[in-house]
C-alpha positions, -999 to +999 in steps of 0.1 A: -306-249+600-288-221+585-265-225+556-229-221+552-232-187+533-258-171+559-238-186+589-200-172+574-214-139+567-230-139+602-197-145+622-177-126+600-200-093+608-200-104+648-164-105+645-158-066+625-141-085+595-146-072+562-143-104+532-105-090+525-095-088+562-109-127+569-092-132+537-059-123+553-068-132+590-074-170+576-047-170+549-073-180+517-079-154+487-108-129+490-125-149+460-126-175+485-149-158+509-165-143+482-176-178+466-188-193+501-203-167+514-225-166+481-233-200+484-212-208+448-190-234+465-211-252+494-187-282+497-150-266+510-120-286+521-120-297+558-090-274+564-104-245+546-134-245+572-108-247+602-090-219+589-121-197+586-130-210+623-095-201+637-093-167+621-128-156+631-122-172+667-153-192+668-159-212+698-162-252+699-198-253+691-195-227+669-170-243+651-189-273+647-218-260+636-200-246+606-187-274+602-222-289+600-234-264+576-205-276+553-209-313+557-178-321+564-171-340+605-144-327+624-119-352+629-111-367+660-088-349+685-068-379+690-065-384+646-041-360+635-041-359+596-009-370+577+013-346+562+007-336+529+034-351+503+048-323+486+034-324+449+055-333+423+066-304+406+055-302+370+077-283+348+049-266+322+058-276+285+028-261+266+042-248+233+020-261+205+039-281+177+061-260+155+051-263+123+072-290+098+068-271+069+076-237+083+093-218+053+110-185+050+115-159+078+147-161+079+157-128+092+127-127+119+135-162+133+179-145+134+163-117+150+142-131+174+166-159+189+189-127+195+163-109+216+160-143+238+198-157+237+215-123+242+256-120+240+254-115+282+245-143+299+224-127+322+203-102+306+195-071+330+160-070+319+130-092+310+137-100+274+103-089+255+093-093+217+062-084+200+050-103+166+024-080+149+008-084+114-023-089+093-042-122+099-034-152+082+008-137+077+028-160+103+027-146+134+020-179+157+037-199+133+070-175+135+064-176+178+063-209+181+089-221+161+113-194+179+099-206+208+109-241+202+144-228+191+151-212+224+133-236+245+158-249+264+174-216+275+139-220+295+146-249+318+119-239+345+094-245+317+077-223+285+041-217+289+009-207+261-018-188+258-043-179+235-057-145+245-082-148+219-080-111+210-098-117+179-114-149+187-129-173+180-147-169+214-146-143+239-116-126+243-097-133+277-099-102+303-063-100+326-078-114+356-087-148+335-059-148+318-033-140+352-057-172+370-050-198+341-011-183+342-008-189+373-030-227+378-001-229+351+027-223+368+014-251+395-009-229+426-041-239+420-056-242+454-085-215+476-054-200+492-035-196+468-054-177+442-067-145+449-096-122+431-083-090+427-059-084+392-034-066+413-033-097+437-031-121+406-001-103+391+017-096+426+015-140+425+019-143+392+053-121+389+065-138+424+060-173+413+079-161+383+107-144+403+142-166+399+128-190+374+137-192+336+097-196+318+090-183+284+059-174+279+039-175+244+012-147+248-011-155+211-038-134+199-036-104+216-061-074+210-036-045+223-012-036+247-037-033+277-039-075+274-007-079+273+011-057+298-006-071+332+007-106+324+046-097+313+075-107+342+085-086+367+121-092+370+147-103+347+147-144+341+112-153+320+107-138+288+074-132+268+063-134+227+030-114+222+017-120+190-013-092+177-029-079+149-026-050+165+005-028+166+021-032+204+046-003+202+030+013+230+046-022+249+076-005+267+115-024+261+095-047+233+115-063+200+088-049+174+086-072+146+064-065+120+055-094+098+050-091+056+035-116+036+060-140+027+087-130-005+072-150-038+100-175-037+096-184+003+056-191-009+064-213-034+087-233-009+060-235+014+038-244-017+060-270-023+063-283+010+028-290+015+017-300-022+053-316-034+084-306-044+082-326-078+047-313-083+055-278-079+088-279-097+069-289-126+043-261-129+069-231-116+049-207-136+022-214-125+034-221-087+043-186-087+009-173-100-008-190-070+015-173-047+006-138-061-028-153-060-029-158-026-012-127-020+020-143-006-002-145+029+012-180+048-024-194+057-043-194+022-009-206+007-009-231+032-045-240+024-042-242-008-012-271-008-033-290+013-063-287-012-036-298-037-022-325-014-060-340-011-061-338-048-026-349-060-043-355-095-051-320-102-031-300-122-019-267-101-025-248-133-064-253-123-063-242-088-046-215-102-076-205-126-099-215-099-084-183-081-079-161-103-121-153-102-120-125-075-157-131-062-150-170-052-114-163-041-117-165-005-143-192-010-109-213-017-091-199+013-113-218+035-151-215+045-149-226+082-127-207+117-098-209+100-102-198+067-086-166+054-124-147+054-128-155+088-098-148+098-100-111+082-136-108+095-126-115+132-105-085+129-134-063+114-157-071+140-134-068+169-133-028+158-175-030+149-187-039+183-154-017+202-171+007+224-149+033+209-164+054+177-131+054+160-134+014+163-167+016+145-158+046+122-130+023+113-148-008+108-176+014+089-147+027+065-133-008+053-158-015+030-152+017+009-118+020+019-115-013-002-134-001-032-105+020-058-082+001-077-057+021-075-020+009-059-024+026-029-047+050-012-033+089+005-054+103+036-068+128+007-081+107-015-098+083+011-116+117+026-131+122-007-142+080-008-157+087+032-171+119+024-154+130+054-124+160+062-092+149+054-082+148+095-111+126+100-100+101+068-061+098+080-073+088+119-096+061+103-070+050+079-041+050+109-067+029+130-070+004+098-032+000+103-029-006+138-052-031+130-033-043+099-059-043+074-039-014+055-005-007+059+018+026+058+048+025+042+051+063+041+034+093+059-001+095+047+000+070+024-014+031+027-020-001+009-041-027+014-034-062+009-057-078-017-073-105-001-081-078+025-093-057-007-113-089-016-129-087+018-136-053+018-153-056-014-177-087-006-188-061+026-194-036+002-218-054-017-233-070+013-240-037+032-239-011+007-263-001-024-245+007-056-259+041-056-236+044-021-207+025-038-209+046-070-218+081-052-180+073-029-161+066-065-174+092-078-164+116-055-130+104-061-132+107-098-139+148-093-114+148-066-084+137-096-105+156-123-104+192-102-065+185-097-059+176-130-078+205-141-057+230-116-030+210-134-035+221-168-042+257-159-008+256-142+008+240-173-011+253-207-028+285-189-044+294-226-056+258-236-091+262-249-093+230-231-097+245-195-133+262-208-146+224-201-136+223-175-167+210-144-164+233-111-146+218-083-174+202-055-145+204-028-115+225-024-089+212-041-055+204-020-027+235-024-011+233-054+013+263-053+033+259-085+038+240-119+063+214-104+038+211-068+010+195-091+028+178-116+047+156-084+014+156-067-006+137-100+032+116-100+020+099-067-010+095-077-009+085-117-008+046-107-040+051-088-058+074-117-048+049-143-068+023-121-092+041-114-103+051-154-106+017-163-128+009-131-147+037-141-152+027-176-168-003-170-195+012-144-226+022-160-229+045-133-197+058-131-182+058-173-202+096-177-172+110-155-143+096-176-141+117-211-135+150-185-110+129-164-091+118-193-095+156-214-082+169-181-049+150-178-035+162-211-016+192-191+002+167-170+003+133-198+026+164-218+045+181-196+056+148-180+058+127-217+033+102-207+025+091-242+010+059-236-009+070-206-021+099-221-034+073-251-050+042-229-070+070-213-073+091-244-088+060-260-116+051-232-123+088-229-133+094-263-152+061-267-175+069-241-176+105-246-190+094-283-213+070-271-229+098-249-228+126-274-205+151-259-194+161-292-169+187-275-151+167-254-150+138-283-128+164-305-103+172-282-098+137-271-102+125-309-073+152-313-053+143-285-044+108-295-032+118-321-005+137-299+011+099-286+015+091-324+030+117-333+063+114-306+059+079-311+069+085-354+037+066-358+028+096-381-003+078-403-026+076-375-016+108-360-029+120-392-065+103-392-071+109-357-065+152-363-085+150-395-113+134-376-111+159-348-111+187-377-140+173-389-157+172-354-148+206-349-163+222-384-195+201-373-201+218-340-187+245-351-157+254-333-137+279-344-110+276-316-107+235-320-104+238-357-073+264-355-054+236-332-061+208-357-042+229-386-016+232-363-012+200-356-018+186-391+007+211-404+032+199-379+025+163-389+027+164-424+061+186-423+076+152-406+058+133-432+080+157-459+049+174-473+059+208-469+033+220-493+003+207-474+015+216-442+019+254-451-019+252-462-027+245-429+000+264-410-018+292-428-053+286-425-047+279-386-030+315-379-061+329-400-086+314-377-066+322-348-062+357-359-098+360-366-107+347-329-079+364-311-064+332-297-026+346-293-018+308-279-027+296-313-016+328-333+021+320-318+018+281-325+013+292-358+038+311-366+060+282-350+050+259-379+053+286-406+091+292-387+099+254-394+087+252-427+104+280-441+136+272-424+128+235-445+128+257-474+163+275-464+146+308-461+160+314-430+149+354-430+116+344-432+118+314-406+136+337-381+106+362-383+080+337-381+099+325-347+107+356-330+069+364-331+062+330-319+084+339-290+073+375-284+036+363-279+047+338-252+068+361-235+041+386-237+015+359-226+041+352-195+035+315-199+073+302-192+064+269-204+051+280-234+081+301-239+107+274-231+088+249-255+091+277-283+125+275-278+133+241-275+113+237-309+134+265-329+164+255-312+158+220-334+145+240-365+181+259-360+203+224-355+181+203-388+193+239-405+232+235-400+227+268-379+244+255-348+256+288-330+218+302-331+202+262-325+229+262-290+220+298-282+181+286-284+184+252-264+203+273-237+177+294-231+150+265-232+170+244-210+174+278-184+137+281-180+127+249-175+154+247-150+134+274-139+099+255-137+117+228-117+109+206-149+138+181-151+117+158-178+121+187-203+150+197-196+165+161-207+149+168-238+169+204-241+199+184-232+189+160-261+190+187-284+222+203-270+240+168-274+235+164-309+243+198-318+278+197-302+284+164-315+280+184-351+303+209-337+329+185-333+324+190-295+330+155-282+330+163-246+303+187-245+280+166-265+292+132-241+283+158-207+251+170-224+245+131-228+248+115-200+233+151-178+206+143-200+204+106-190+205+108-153+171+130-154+155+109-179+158+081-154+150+101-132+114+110-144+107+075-159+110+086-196+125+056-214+118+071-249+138+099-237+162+076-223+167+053-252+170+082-273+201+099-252+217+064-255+216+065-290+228+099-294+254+090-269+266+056-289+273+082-317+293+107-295+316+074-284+310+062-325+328+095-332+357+092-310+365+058-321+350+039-291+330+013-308+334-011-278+312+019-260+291+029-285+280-007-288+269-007-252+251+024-253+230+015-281+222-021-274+209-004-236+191+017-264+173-011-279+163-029-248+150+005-228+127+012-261+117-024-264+077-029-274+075+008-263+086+029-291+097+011-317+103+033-343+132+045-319+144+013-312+148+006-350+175+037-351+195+017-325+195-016-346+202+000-374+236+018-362+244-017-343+238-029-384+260-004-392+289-009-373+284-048-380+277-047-341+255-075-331+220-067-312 
């Protein structure tokens, strides 16, 4: 006897049918024919045999013997079957629950509602929105609870399902996912169902066609899941939810979801673990939600840990997380923990058959590794050892994942439990040769810049001679003000990325150069206490490996933060040990900049004597080496001490030869500095036409150099000599020009200084009320910072018997 299968395929051939044209000769699906004629289903319906039989015209015996094959008896002639009650029609409710602590999203929840209860009452399209964001930040949370929101403006029912872009499991292809759609929507018989994914989404968007069903489309892994299963005409609506950005979705509501603000985390901490609880450790409430970096699911883990423990103080789970290597350990260990969550994500690009996937998944770990702010396309080429074209298409793939983010062109963050998991790969899959080998690369990478940096800025520092070759090219730096806004973007990141450094035994060697490096741009951008915290760790390793060069300049250099800090001591002991250093080596160059310095210092200190000594021993040494740099900074200190002694003759030779060898050098910095520096010599003097005359043309040249930080300091100068003119509104508009760019470049000594000078200006004019205001800004701008500065602002609030 031959069997169903063998016996179907045998008529369907006798009669010409191909499986698709018995398909539609017999009114079932091709999968149906499909199935029985590969013997999957062997026991069909009665009426599904019949309908084969009658389509392929089979005679009575024929008939039967199919019949046969199927084990099913034809009924009697006489016995006509009932009629089929119509089925009860089942309107689909499958939202999951919406959560009862749902917190925050205020303006995503306004926003969605509007795409799905627009101002027309019949919207002309399918309405369409698209939830994307890292995993773990909201995103089925935010559908669903929308979903419930606008669920009645659904009435023919709201259906869900989990794609499983990202798993756990499998994900869903289109074709599953149209079948269990449609089974949804009620047709879920042989007939009704067909194979092919065109046929399933021809059904799918008829059944849909004049109905009102919302449909929650979860986990997708990219547009292609997603577009095969959206409505075809206007009625239905559809929430996607991805990891994945879905912009190529066409008439889609992007919204892309943030970790929650600090305060809507401690309301969902709150929720979870108690309000009285929480209200009574706020600080540290808010610590766990930095912690946790303000991602939904571990803050939502975390108050249930608390809630299972309501005797534990949150202050401990707080320690408990603030140890980096068992962080995520506390997120959760099993599918739903914050690791797994993040490693779904990973994986899905490691086994994508696309290189770019796998590049990307490849990168993570050492994309993860700096710990800097953020990371440019640049600087992660450097980290992958890979052009810089190569880095940014990586890095763009890591966003349309969401494990980084973009918030401008060619730049991108990562969140830090992302950082967290990008770090525990690291040390799972790479050696710390590899690790150190890709931070090191970085380190050069800043150093060559910073380098280029200096040579733009102080072209004649001795400095630049140790300086390390580049091992790449270095990005284009046309001008002084190009580099000193490119190390801007990046000085957050550097500052990171020292200390990191510092602590690596295979990595601290590169530091002392790093830090030696930056003095061009920690000057000509006032970064005094940058220019020390680095200054510091440079020369402590550099000592403890015996680069006695680079220990004297950086032993030198910190003295430089003291100095325009007032702290004028230390400044002293720090360029009396780099002398020292210097006469050990010998270096004749070094020693020559220490007498500078040390003359300058001790002129401040009122030792005029002293500081001539060295004023002249550092022009003879200069003189004797030909470094005109150091020959023209001398005659700058001999210029301000002799104008101290009122020998004005005198001072004004020693300047004008300081100037002529920077003009002659055709350093405009240099020049402009000069300047600025007699111009103050000329205003301590009471020569205020020549000190206004000088400033000028300081002020001009940096205006020149595009450097607005030292131009406020011109401005400074130019305040508080019109102010002893008697020049109230000059000295006022000098001010407050001067203010807006110390703002503007971040300089709050500078800043608390012009407010103090311009307290005095309003002093002057009999505007106490203002002055006061200026000056207590003063005291709060130079707060901690620089207080030597800040003392001048108390004491003319003291003064004026102003309080503080």
């Amino acid at each position: 006897m031959a069997s169903l299968a063998a016996l179907l395929r045998k008529y369907r051939v006798e009669a010409g049918l191909t499986q698709a044209g018995l398909a539609e000769k017999a009114g079932l699906s091709e999968q149906a024919i499909s199935l029985l004629e590969r013997g999957t289903r062997r026991r069909p319906r009665v009426d599904t045999i019949e309908a084969l039989a009658g389509a392929l015209e089979l005679g009575a015996d024929a008939a039967e013997q199919l019949l046969h094959a199927a084990k099913i008896q034809r009924r009697p002639a006489a016995e006509t079957a009932p009629p089929r009650p119509e089925p009860v029609r089942v309107l689909p409710r499958q939202l999951p629950p919406t959560l009862s602590d749902f917190a925050g999203r205020a303006a995503e929840v306004a926003d969605l509602v509007k795409v799905f209860r627009p101002a027309e009452q019949l919207p002309e399209t399918v309405q369409l929105a698209a939830v994307t964001g890292m995993g773990g930040v909201g995103k089925t949370a935010l559908a669903v609870h929308v979903a419930h929101l606008v669920g009645d403006d659904f009435p023919d029912g709201q259906l869900y399902l989990d794609l499983r872009g990202y798993g756990p499991g499998t994900p869903l292809d289109p074709a599953e996912a149209l079948s269990q759609l449609i089974r949804s929507l009620g047709l879920d018989d042989d007939r009704t169902v067909p194979l092919g994914i065109n046929e399933l989404a021809g059904l799918y968007r008829s059944r849909l066609a004049g109905q009102r069903v919302l449909i929650v489309l979860d986990n997708a892994n990219g547009a292609a899941q997603v577009l095969p299963l959206l409505p075809g005409v206007p009625g239905s609506a559809v929430i996607a939810t991805s990891r994945r950005a879905l912009t190529t979705l066409p008439g889609f509501r992007q919204i892309a979801l943030a970790p929650l603000s600090e305060d809507d985390s401690v309301e969902l901490l709150a929720k979870i673990a108690g309000r009285d609880r929480v209200a009574a450790e706020q600080d540290a409430a808010r610590s766990i939600a930095q912690l946790t970096g303000r991602l939904p699911l571990a803050v939502r883990l975390i108050g249930a840990r608390l809630a299972a423990r309501p005797s534990w103080p949150i202050e401990h789970m707080m320690t408990q997380l603030h140890d980096e290597h068992r962080r995520l350990d506390e997120f959760g260990t099993g599918e739903s923990g914050v690791r797994a969550n993040i490693a779904g994500t990973a994986e899905f690009l490691a086994n994508s058959n696309q290189k770019l996937d796998r590049q990307a998944a490849a990168a993570l770990p050492l994309v993860g590794l700096p710990d800097g702010s953020d990371l440019s396309a640049l600087t992660a080429a450097h980290l992958l050892d890979v052009s810089e074209n190569a880095a940014e298409q990586i890095l763009e793939r890591l966003v349309d994942l969401n494990l980084l983010s973009s918030a401008l062109p060619g730049r991108y963050k990562m969140h830090d439990l992302i950082r967290t998991f990008a770090r525990e790969r690291a040390e799972q899959t790479l050696s710390e040769g590899a690790r150190g080998d890709a931070l090191g690369r970085v380190v050069q990478h800043y150093t060559g810049v910073a380098w280029r940096t200096q040579q733009l800025t102080h072209p004649d520092s001795r400095r630049l001679r140790l300086a390390s070759p580049a091992a790449r090219p270095l990005p284009e730096l046309a001008d002084t003000p190009a580099a000193l806004i490119w190390l801007d973007r990046e000085r957050a990141n550097i500052l990171g990325l020292v200390q990191q450094a510092s602590e690596s035994a295979v990595l601290r060697g590169y530091v002392p150069e790093l830090a030696l490096a930056l003095f061009g741009y920690a000057e000509a951008r006032s970064r005094w206490t940058e220019m020390r915290t680095i200054g510091r760790i440079g020369r402590a390793i550099a000592g403890d490996l015996g680069y006695h060069r680079l220990t004297a300049w950086l032993e030198h250099d910190l003295g430089i933060p003291d100095v325009e800090r007032g702290d004028l001591t230390p400044s002293i002991a720090h360029f009396r040990a780099s002398l020292t250093m210097f006469q050990a080596i010998p270096d004749l160059a070094g020693q020559a900049r220490c007498c500078t310095s040390l003359s300058y210092t001790l002129e401040l200190m009122g030792q005029p004597e002293d500081a001539l000594a060295f004023a002249q021993e550092a022009l003879a040494i200069s003189l004797k080496i030909s470094d005109h740099s150091v020959v023209g900074i001398s005659h700058l200190a001999l210029g301000r001490l002799h104008s101290r002694r009122r020998d004005h003759d005198l001072a004004r030779e020693s300047f004008d030869l300081s100037l002529l060898l920077a003009e002659k050098s055709g350093n405009l910095r240099s020049l402009a500095r000069r300047h600025q520096i007699v111009g103050q010599a000329y205003l301590e003097a009471g020569l205020h036409a020549a000190a206004t005359d000088t400033l000028l043309k300081s002020f001009d040249i940096f205006a020149r150099l595009e450097d607005g930080n030292a131009q406020a300091e011109s401005l400074l100068g130019l305040a508080t000599n019109y102010l002893a003119l008697g020049d109230h509104p000059a000295a006022a508009e000098r001010a407050e020009a001067g203010l807006q760019l110390a703002r503007a470049y971040g300089n709050q000594q500078r800043e608390g200084q012009l407010l103090i000078e311009l307290g005095k200006i309003r002093a002057s004019t009999g505007d106490v009320a203002a002055a006061a205001v200026a000056w207590r800004q003063a005291v709060t701008v130079l707060h901690a910072v620089f207080p030597n500065d800040q003392a001048a602002a108390l004491e003319l609030l003291a003064e004026h018997h102003l309080k503080a």
